[in-house]
C-alpha positions in Angstrom: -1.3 -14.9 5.9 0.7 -11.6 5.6 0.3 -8.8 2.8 2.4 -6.4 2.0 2.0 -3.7 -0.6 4.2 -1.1 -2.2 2.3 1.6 -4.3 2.0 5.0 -6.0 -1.9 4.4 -5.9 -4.5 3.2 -3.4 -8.2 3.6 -4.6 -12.0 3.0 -3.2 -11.5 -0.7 -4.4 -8.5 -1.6 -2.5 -9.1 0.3 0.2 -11.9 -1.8 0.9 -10.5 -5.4 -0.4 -7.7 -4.5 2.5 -10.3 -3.0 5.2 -12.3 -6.7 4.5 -9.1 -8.6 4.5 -7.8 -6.6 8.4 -11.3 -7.5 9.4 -11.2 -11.0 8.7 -8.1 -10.9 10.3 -6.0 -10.8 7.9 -2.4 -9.1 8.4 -1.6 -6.1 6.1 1.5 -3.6 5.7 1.2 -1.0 3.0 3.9 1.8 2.0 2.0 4.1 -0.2 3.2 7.2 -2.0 1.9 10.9 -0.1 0.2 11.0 -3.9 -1.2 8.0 -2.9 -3.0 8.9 0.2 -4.3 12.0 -0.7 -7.5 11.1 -3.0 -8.2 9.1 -0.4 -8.2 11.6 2.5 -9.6 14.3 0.4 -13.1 12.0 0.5 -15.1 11.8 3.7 -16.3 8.0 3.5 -13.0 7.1 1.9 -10.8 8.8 5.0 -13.2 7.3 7.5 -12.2 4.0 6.3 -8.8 4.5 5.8 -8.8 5.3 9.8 -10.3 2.2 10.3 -7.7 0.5 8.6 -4.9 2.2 10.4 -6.4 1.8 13.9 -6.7 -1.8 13.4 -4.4 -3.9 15.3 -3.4 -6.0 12.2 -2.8 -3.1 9.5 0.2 -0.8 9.1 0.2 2.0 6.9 3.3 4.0 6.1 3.6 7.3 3.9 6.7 7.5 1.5 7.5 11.3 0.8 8.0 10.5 -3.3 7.3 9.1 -6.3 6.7 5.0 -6.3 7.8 3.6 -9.4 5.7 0.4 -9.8 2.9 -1.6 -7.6 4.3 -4.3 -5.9 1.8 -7.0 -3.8 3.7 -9.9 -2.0 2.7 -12.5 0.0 3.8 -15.2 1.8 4.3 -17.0 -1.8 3.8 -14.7 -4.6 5.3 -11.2 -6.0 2.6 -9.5 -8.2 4.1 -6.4 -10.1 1.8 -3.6 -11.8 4.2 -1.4 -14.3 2.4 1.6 -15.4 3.6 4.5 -18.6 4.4 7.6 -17.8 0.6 8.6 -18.3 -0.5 6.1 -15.6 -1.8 3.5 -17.7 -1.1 -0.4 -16.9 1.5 -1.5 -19.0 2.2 -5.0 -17.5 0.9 -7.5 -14.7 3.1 -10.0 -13.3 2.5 -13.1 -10.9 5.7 -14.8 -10.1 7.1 -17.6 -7.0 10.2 -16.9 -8.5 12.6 -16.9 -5.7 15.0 -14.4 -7.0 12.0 -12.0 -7.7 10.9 -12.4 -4.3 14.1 -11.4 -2.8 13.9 -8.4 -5.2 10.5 -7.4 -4.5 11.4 -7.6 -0.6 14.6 -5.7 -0.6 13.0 -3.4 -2.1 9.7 -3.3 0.1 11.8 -3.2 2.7 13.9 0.3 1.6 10.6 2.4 0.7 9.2 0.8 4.3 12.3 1.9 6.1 12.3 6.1 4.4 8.3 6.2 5.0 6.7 7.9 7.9 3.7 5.6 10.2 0.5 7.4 9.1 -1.8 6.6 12.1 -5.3 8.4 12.9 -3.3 11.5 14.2 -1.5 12.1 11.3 -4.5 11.5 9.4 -6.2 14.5 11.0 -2.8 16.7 11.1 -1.6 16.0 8.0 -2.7 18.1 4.7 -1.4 15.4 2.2 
């Protein structure tokens, strides 16, 4: 099974749900706002696992330059949405098969994947997010 995930956020706890699932060999491509990325890479055991991640064979990790509107998980069945205010706070949570949704959620995946940049270990190093 494949994940993908679209987000202005990535903390400690899914860093580490998506470094289990890649270990278990699990597939995973995330597009994550440059906001995103940087809590992370601005913490020593957080960074060290996030270049785990995106050495691994079966994980992708791409850096969109902007703002992310909403969370978006899909995989090979199900669309989940997180909306968040303007403060940040969780305003709604969404599960759908709905195939309409789907093709939604993808397109859109698919546009933020295509404007973001491949963050590998290199740029991990180089890279003052």
């Amino acid at each position: 099974e494949q994940v993908k995930v679209l987000s202005h956020a990535f903390n400690d706890r899914t860093l580490q749900t998506v470094t289990n699932w890649v270990a278990a060999g699990g597939i995973f491509e995330g597009v994550f706002s440059a906001e995103a990325i940087k809590p992370v890479t601005d913490d020593a055991a957080l960074a060290d696992q996030l270049r785990k991640l995106v050495a691994a064979d079966t994980a992708t990790v791409r850096i969109y330059d902007g703002p992310v509107p909403l969370a978006v998980t899909l995989t090979d069945d199900v669309v989940s949405l997180l909306v968040r205010d303007d403060n940040g706070r969780l305003q709604a949570a969404l599960d759908t098969d709905n195939p309409t949704v789907s093709d939604w959620a993808q397109e859109m995946y698919a546009r933020y994947w295509n404007d973001a940049q491949p963050l590998d270990s290199q740029t991990l190093d180089e890279v003052d997010f």
